[in-house]
ZALUMSE-240391 format. One record per residue (C-alpha): residue number from 1; x, y, z. Coordinates in nm, 2 decimals. Example, Ala and Ser with C-alpha at 12.3 -4.5 7.8 and 13.67 -1.06 7.14 Angstrom:
2
NODE,1,1.23,-0.45,0.78
NODE,2,1.37,-0.11,0.71
% end
This chain:
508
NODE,1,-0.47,3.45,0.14
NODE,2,-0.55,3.09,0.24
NODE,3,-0.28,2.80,0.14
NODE,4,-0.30,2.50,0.04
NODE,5,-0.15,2.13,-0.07
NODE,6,-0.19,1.87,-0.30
NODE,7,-0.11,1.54,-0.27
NODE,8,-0.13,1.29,-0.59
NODE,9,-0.20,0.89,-0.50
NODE,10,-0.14,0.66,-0.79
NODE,11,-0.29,0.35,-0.72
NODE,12,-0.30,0.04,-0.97
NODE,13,-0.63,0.16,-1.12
NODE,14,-0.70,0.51,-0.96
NODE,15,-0.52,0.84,-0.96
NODE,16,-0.65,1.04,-0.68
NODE,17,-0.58,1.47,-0.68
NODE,18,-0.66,1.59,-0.34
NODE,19,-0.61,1.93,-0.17
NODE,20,-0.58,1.99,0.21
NODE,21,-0.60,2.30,0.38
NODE,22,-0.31,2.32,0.69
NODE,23,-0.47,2.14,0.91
NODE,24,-0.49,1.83,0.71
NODE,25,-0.90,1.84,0.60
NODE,26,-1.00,1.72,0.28
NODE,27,-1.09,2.03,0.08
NODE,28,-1.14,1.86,-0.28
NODE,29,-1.07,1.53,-0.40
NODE,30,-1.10,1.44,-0.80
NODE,31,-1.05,1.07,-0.96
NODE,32,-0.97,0.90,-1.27
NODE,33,-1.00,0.56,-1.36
NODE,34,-0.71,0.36,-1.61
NODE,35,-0.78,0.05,-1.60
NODE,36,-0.53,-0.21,-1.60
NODE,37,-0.43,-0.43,-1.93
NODE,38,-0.36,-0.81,-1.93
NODE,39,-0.20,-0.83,-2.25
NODE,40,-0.07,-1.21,-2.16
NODE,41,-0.14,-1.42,-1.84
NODE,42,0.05,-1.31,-1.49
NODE,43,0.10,-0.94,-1.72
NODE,44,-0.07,-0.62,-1.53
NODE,45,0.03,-0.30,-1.70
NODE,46,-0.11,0.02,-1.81
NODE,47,0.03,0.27,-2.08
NODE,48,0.20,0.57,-1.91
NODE,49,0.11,0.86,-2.09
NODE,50,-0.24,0.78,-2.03
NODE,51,-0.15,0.71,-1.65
NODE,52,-0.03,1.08,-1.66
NODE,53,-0.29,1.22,-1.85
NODE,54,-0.57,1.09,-1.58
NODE,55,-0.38,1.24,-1.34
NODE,56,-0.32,1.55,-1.50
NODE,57,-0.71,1.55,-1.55
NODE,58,-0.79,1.48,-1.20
NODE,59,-0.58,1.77,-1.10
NODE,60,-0.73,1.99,-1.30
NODE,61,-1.10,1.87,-1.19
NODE,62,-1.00,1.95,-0.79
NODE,63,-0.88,2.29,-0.86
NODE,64,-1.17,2.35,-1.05
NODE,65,-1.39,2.23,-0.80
NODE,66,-1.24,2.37,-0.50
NODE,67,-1.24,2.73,-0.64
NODE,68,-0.91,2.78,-0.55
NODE,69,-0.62,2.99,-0.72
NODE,70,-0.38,2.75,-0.82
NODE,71,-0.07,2.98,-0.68
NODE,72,-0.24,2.92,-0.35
NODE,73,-0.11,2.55,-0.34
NODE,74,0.23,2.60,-0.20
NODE,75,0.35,2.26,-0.23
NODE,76,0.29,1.98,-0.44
NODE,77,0.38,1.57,-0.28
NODE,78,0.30,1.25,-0.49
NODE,79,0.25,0.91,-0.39
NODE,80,0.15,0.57,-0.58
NODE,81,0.17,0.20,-0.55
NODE,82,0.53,0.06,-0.46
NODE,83,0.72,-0.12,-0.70
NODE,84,0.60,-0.25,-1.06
NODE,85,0.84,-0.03,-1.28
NODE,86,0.79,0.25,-1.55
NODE,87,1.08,0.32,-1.76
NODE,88,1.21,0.57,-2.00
NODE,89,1.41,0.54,-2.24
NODE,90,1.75,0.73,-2.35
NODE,91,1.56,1.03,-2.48
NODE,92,1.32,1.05,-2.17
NODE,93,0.99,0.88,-2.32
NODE,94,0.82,0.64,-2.23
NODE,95,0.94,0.28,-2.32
NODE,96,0.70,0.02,-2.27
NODE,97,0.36,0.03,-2.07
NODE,98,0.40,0.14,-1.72
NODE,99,0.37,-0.23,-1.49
NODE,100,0.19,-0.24,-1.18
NODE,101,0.26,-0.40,-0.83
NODE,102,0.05,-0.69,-0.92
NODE,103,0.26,-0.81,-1.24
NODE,104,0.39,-1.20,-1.20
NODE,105,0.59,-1.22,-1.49
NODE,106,0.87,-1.27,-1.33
NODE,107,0.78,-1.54,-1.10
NODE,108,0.99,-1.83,-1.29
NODE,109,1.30,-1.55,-1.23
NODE,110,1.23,-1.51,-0.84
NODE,111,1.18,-1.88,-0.80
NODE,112,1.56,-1.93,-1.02
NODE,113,1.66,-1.67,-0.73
NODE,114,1.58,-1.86,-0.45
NODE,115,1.72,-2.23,-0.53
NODE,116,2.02,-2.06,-0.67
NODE,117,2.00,-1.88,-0.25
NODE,118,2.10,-1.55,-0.41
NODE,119,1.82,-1.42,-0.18
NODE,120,2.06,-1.50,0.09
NODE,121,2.35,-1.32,-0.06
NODE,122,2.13,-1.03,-0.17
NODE,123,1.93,-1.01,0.20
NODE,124,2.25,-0.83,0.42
NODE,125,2.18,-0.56,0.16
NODE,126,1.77,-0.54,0.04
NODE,127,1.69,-0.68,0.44
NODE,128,1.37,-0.79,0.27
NODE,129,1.16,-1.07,0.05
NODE,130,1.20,-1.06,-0.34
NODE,131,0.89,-1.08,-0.52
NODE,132,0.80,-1.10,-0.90
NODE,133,0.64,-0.73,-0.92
NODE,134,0.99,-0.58,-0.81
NODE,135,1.18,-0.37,-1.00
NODE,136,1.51,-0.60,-1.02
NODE,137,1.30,-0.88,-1.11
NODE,138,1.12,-0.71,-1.41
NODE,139,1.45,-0.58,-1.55
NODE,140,1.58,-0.93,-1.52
NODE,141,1.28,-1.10,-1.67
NODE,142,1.34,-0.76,-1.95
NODE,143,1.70,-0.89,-1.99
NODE,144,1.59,-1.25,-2.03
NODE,145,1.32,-1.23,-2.27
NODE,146,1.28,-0.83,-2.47
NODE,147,1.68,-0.75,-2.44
NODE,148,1.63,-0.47,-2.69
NODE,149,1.35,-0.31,-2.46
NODE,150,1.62,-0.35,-2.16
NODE,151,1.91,-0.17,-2.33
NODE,152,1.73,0.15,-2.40
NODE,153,1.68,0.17,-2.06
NODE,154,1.75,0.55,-1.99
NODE,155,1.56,0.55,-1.61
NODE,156,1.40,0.32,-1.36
NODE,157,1.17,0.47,-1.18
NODE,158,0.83,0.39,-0.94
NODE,159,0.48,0.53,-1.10
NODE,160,0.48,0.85,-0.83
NODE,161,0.89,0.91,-0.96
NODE,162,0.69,0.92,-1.32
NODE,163,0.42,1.16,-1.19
NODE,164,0.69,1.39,-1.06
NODE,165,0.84,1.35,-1.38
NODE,166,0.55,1.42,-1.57
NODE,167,0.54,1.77,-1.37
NODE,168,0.88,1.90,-1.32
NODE,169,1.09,1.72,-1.59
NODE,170,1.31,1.63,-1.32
NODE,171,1.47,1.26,-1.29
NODE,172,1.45,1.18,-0.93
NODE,173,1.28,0.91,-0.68
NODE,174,1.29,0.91,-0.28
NODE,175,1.44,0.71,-0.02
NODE,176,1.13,0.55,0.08
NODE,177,0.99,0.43,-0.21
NODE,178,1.34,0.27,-0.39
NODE,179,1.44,0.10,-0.07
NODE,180,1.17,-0.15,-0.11
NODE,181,1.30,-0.26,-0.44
NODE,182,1.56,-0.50,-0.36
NODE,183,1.80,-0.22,-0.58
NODE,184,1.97,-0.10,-0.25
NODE,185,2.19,-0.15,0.02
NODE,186,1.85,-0.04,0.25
NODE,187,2.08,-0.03,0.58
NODE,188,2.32,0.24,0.43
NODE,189,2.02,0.38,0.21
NODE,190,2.22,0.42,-0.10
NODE,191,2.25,0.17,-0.45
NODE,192,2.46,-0.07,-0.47
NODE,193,2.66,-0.25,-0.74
NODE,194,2.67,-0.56,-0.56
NODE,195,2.31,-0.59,-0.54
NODE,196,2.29,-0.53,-0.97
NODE,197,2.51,-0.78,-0.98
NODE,198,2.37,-1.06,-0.76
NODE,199,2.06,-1.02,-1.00
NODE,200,2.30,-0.98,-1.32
NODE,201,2.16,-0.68,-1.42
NODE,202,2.48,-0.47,-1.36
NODE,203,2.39,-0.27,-1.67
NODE,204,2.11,0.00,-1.52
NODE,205,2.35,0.12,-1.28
NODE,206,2.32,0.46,-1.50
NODE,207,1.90,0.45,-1.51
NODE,208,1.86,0.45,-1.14
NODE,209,1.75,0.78,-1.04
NODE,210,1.91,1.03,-0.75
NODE,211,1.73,1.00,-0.46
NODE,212,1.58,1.22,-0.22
NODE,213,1.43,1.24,0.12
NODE,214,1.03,1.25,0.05
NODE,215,1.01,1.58,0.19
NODE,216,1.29,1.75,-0.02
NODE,217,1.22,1.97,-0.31
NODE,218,1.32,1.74,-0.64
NODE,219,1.16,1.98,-0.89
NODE,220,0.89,2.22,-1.00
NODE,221,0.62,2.26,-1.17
NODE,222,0.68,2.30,-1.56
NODE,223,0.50,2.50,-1.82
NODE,224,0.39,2.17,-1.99
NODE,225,0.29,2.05,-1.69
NODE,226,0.11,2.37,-1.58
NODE,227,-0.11,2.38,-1.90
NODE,228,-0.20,2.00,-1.87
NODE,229,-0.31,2.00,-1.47
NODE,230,-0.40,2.41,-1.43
NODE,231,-0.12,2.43,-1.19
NODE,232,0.09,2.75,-1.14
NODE,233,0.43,2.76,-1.30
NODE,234,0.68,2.67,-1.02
NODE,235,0.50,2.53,-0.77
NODE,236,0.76,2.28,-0.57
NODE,237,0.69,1.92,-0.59
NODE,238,0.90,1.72,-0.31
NODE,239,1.04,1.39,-0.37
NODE,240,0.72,1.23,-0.29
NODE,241,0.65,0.90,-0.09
NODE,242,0.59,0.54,-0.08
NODE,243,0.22,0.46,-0.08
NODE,244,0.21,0.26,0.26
NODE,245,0.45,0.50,0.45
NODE,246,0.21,0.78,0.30
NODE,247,-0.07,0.60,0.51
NODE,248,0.11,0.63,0.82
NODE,249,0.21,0.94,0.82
NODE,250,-0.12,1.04,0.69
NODE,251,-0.25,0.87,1.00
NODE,252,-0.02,1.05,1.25
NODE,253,0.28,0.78,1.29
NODE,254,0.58,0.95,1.34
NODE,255,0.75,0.80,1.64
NODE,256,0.93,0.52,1.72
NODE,257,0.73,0.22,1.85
NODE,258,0.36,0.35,1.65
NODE,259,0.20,0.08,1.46
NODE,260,-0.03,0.15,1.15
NODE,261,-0.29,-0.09,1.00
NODE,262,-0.43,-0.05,0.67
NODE,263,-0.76,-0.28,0.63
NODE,264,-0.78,-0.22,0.28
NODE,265,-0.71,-0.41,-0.06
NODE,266,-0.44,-0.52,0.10
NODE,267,-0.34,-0.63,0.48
NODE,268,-0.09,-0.38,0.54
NODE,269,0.08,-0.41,0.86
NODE,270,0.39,-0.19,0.96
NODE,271,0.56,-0.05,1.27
NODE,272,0.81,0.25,1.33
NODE,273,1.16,0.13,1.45
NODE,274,1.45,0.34,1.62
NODE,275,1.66,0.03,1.40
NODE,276,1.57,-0.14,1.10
NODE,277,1.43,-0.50,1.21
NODE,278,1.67,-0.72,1.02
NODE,279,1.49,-1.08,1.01
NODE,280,1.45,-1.31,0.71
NODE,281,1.09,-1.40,0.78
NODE,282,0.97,-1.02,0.73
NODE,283,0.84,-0.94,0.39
NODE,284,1.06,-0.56,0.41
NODE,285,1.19,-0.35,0.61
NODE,286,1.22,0.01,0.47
NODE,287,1.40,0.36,0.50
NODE,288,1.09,0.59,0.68
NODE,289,1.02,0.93,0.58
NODE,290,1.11,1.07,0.93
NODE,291,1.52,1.10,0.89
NODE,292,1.69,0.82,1.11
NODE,293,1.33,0.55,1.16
NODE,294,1.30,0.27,0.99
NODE,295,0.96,0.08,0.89
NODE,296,0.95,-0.29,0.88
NODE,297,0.64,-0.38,0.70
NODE,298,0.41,-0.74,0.66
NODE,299,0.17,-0.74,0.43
NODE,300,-0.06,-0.95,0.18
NODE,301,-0.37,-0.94,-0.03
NODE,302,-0.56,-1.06,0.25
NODE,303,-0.77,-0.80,0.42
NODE,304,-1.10,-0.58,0.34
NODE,305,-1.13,-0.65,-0.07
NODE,306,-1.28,-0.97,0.06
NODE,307,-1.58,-0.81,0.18
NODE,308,-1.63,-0.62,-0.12
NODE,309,-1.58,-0.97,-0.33
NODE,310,-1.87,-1.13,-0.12
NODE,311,-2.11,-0.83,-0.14
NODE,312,-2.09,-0.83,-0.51
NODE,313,-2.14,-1.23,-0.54
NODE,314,-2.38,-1.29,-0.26
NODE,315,-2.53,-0.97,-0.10
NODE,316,-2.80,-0.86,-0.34
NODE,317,-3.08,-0.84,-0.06
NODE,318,-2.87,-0.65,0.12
NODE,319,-2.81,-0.39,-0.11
NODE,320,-3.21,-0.38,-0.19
NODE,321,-3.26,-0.26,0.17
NODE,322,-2.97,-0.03,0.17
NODE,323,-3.10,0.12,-0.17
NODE,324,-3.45,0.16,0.03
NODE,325,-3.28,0.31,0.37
NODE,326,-3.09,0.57,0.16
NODE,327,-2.77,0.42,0.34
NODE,328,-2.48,0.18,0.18
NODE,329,-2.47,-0.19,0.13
NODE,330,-2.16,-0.21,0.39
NODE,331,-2.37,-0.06,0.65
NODE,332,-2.64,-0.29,0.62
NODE,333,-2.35,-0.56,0.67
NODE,334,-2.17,-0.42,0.94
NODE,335,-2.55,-0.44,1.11
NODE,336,-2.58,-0.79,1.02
NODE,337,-2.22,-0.88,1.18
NODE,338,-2.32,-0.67,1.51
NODE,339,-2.65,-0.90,1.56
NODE,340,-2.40,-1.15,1.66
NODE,341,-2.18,-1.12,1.96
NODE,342,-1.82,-1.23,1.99
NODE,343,-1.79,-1.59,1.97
NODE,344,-2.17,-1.58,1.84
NODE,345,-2.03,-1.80,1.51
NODE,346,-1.82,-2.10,1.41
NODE,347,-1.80,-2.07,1.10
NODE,348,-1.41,-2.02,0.97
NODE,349,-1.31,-1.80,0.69
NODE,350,-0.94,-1.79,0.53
NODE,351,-0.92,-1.44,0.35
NODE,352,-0.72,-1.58,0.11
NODE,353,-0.93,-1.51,-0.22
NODE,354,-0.68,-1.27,-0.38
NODE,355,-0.33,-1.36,-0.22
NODE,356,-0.21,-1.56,0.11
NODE,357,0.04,-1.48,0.36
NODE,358,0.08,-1.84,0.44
NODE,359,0.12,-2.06,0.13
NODE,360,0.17,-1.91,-0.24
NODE,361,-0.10,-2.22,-0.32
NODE,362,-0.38,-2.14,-0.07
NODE,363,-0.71,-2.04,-0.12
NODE,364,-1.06,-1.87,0.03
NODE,365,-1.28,-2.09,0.18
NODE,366,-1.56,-2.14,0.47
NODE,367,-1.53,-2.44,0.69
NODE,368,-1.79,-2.57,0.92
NODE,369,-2.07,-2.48,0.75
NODE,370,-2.37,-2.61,0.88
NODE,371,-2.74,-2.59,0.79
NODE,372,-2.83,-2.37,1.05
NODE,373,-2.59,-2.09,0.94
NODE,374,-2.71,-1.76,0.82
NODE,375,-2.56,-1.47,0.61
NODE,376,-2.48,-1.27,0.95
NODE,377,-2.28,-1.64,1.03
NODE,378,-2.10,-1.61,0.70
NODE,379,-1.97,-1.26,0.73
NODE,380,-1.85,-1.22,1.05
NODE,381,-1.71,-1.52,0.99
NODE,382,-1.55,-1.31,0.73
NODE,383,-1.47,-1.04,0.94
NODE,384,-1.30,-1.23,1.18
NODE,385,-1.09,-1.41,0.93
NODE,386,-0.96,-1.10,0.76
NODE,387,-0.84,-0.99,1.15
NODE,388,-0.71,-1.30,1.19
NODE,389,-0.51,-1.26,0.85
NODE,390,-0.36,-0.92,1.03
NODE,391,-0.28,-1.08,1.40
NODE,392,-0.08,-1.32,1.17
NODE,393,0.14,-1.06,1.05
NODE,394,0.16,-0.90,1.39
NODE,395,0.28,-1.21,1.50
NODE,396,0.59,-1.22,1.30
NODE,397,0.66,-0.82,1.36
NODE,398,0.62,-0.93,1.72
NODE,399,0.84,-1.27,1.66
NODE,400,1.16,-0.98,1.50
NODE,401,1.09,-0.78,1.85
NODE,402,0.87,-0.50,1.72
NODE,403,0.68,-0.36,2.09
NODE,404,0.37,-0.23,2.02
NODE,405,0.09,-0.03,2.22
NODE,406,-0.17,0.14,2.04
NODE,407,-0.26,0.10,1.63
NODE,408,-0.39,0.38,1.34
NODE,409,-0.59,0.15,1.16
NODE,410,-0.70,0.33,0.86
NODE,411,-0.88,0.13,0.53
NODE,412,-1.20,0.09,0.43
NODE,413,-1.22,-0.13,0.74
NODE,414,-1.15,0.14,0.97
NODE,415,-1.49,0.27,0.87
NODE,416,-1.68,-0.01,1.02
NODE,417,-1.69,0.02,1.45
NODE,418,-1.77,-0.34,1.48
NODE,419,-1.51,-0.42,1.24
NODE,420,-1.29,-0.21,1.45
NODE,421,-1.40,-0.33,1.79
NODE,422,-1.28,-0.67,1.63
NODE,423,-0.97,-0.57,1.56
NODE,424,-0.94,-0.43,1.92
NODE,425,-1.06,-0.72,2.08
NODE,426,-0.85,-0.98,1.90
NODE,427,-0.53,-0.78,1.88
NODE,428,-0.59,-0.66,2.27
NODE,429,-0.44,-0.31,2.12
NODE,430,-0.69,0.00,2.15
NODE,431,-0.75,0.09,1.77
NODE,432,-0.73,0.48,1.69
NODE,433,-0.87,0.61,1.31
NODE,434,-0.80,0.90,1.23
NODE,435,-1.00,1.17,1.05
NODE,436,-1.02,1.21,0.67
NODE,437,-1.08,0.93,0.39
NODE,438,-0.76,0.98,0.16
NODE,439,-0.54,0.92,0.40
NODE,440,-0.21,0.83,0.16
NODE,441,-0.27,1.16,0.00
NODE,442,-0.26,1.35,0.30
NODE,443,0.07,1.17,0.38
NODE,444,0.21,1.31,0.07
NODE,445,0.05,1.66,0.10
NODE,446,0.22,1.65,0.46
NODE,447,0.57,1.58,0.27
NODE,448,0.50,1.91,0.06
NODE,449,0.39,2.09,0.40
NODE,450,0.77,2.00,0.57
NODE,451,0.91,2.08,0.22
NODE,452,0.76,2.43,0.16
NODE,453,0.86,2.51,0.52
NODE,454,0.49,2.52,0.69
NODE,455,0.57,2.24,0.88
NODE,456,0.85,2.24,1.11
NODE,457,0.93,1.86,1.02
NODE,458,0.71,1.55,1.08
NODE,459,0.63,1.60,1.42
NODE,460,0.47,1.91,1.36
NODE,461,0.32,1.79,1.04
NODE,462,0.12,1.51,1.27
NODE,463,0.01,1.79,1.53
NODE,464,-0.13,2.02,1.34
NODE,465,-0.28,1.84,0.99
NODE,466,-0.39,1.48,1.20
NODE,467,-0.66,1.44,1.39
NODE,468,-0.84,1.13,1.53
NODE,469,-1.21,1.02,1.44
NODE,470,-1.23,0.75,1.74
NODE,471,-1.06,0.55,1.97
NODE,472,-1.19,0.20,2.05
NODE,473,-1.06,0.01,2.34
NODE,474,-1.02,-0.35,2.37
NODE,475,-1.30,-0.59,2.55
NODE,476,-1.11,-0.84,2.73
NODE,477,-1.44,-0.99,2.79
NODE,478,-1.42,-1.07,2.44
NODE,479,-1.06,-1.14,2.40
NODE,480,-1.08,-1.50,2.44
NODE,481,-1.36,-1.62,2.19
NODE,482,-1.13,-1.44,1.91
NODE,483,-0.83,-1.62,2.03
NODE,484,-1.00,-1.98,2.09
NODE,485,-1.12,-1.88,1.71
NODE,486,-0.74,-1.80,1.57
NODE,487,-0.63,-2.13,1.74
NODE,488,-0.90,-2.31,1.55
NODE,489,-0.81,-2.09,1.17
NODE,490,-0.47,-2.17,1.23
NODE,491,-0.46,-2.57,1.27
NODE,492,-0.68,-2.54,0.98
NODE,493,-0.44,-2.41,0.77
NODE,494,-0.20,-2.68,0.87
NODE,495,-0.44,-2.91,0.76
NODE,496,-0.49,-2.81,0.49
NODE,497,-0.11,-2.75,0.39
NODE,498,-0.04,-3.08,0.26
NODE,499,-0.39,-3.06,0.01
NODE,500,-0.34,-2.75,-0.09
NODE,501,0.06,-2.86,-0.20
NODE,502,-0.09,-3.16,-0.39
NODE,503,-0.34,-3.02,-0.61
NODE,504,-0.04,-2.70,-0.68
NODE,505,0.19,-3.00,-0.83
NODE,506,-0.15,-3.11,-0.99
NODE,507,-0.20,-2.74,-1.21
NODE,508,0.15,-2.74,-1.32
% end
């Protein structure tokens, strides 16, 4: 009889079920949507019972789909968003809405952080930025402003920690998930006290939940849980992952020294390290899944959701023709970027129109517009820029002496060959993408694989359930008209550094 896993992605809006045969191919994927509240400004935060009833739908759509006998899924992995927080309370319920990774309510708090420097007494420990949307920060700003909320705190844990929940009843997160949350000493991978304390939240040393390696059985699957998702009774869920280290892994990176790009909502940029790379500049460096690596990670809001943005707004003619050809909008547009060569526009683009990795103030923008310009102009203009976002981060990963040789770029960009070839030619590294579409669930289904023994660990994992799509090697012919072109986006930004500080002062 056949076998299979599932792996469960939470992201902010979507909750993905997906089953995979052995050798990693999509055999049904199911979705449900919950959209995300904004009950007050800088708030993003969905209720969890209905976060787990989606899913629990979802699951229950792919078996039914695949045709599958639910005790033929042999293992069970769970991924989701990092950070944001979803707590229960005393008695094991949910306490307040579930709050995503995009939550800035607790801006004012991080800011307090940093003049008071507890980021630099806190850094030897977390080895990584603080940010509003992490858990310490939220059960500050909790402390500070709903104290009765913060003392029924009975359990901290990360949406894919509440998913596991949700199936096995268990109380448990994973090492690669909670060492992103500035609540551990991430060197030694375990919690520590001074850490609460630096952030004077000593009190939820008793919430935080045990951890356990991502591939480790934390639970199974309960009655409860079996008559909301169709599951089988039993089946062994494994302590899960962390959303961007389910990506890798999903893409085949499981050495020191692989690099994994995810052109997606975010620019997710992250290497494999024999040592964690200990440098103030990096947003995180993070326990990986394989025992013993590490993965330092740069990242922003900066990459491929900035295509989608200008389709929506601007691309209605385009989406005519591609409703006419039978094929998608972004086709149509990668076509339109492709009648250009390399160097065949001036136009500038700062990908900046949902987050920055430069300046918390800056914004989108094309620069040097002329007459003349066409649409094709305008977006690889924008293709160039979201690149040029990436190299950015690669600088700084390069700058904390990460060596690098080949990337996995995976993302809704890694389905675009020109888009590709651009990354290629502007990061001089060949770019390999690997086979499949749900790539973060196949990272977690490859957890449950090592965990219900059919994998002999990671290694094995990668060789038999990865396979790649396409390699595309660099042009150095075109090399320099991308560089000349990230010369020109970056004094831009300097230049623009001082106006965009002055009108920031000017909306406070």
């Amino acid at each position: 009889m056949a076998e299979y896993l599932l792996g469960i992605d939470n992201g902010s809006t979507v909750s993905k079920a997906a089953l995979f045969d052995l050798q990693g191919r999509e055999v049904q994927v199911a979705c449900r949507t919950v959209e995300l509240d904004y009950p007050h400004p800088g708030w993003t935060e969905r209720p969890m019972e209905k976060v787990w009833h989606s899913t629990a739908e979802a699951i229950r759509e792919a078996i039914a789909k695949s045709g599958i006998d639910p005790k033929q899924i042999i293992g069970i992995g769970t991924t989701g968003h990092g950070n944001g927080v979803y707590l229960l309370n005393k008695q094991g319920q949910p306490l307040c809405p579930g709050i995503a990774s995009l939550d800035t309510r607790a801006a004012a708090i991080v800011d307090d952080w940093y003049r008071q420097e507890l980021h630099a007494q806190a850094f030897p420990y977390t080895i990584q930025s603080l940010w509003p949307a992490q858990p310490n920060a939220l059960l500050a700003w909790f402390k500070q402003h709903q104290p009765e909320t913060y003392q029924q705190v009975g359990a901290v844990l990360l949406i894919k920690d509440y998913i596991k929940y949700c199936l096995t009843g268990q109380i448990t997160t994973d090492f690669t998930d909670m060492t992103a949350t500035s609540l551990m000493h991430v060197p030694e991978k375990r919690y520590a006290r001074e850490v609460l304390e630096i952030f004077g939240i000593p009190e939820v040393w008793d919430a935080l939940p045990t951890p356990v390696e991502s591939f480790e059985v934390a639970g199974r699957v309960t009655a409860a849980a079996a008559a909301a998702t169709g599951l089988a009774v039993g089946t062994p869920v494994v302590g899960g992952i962390f959303d961007v280290e389910g990506s890798a892994l999903g893409a085949g990176v499981a050495a020191a020294g692989q690099l994994c790009i995810v052109a997606g909502t975010w620019s997710i940029n992250e290497i494999v390290t024999a040592e964690p790379l200990v440098n103030p500049n990096l947003f995180m460096s993070v326990a990986y899944t394989v025992p013993g690596l590490w993965l330092s990670i740069e990242a922003s809001a900066t990459s491929a959701t900035n295509l989608e943005w200008f389709v929506k707004q601007f691309c209605t003619e385009e989406k005519l023709e591609a409703d006419k050809r039978g094929i998608s909008v972004y086709q149509v547009c990668n076509e339109r970027v492709a009648s250009l060569p390399p160097g065949g526009t001036d136009v500038i683009f700062h990908p900046f129109l949902f987050g920055s990795n430069v300046q918390a103030t800056a914004r989108s923008g094309f620069y040097g517009v002329a007459g003349w310009h066409t649409k094709a102009h305008l977006l690889r203009a924008l293709y160039e820029g979201v690149v040029y976002g990436h190299l950015n981060h690669l600088e700084k990963l390069r700058d904390a002496g990460a060596q690098m040789d080949v990337v996995r770029l995976t993302g809704g960009g890694s389905r675009s060959k020109v888009w590709t070839q651009i990354f290629a030619d502007t990061l001089q590294l060949p770019m390999e993408v690997p086979q499949g579409t749900e790539i973060g669930a196949r990272g977690a289904a490859m957890s449950a694989g090592i965990g219900a023994g059919v994998y002999r660990d990671h290694a094995d994992a990668v060789a038999k359930a990865v396979s790649i799509e396409r390699r595309q090697e660099p042009n150095p012919a075109a090399t320099p008209f991308y560089l000349a072109r990230y010369a020109e986006y970056k004094r831009l930004l300097e230049a623009m550094r001082g106006p965009w500080e002055h009108l920031s002062k000017l909306s406070r």
